[in-house]
C-alpha positions, -999 to +999 in steps of 0.1 A: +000+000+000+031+019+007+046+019-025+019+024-043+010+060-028+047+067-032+044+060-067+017+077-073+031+109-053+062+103-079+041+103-111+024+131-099+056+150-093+070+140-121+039+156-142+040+190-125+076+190-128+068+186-169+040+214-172+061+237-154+087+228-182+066+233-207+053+268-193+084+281-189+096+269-227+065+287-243+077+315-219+105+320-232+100+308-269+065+330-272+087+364-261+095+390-282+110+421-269+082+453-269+104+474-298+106+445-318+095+447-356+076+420-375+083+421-414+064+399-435+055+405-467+029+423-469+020+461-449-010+478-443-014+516-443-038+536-432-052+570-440-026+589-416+004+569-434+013+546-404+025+511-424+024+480-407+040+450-418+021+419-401+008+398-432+024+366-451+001+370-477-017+397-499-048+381-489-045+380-455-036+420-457-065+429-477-089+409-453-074+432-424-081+467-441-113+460-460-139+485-445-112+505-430-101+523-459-063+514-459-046+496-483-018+468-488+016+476-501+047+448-505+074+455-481+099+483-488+120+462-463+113+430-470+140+409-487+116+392-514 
């Protein structure tokens, strides 16, 4: 009876020790630094000329501004 709480206690260790692993490595892979710049292929501007450049695709750009009256330009920046 023993040994079979202790196990259990182990397993249960052992699986708090892995989520907190695994927390800690989306932690760290997940942040970016607050300046940081994406550039992807595609930018939005909109009607006071700010440009942001958060879209792989044309598509994906154009879905963002519809209705908003902005439009999609490639990259100046990008190396494509």
């Amino acid at each position: 009876m023993v040994a079979v709480r202790t196990e259990k206690l182990a397993i249960m260790k052992l699986g708090h020790l892995a989520a907190a692993g695994a927390f800690v490595a989306v932690a760290l892979i997940g942040s970016v630094p607050a300046n940081a710049q994406v550039n992807l292929a595609w930018c939005s501007t909109d009607k006071d000329g700010a440009m942001n450049c958060l879209y792989p695709t044309l598509a994906a750009c154009e879905a963002t501004v519809r209705g908003e009256g902005g439009e999609c330009v490639p990259n100046p920046r990008s190396p494509n």
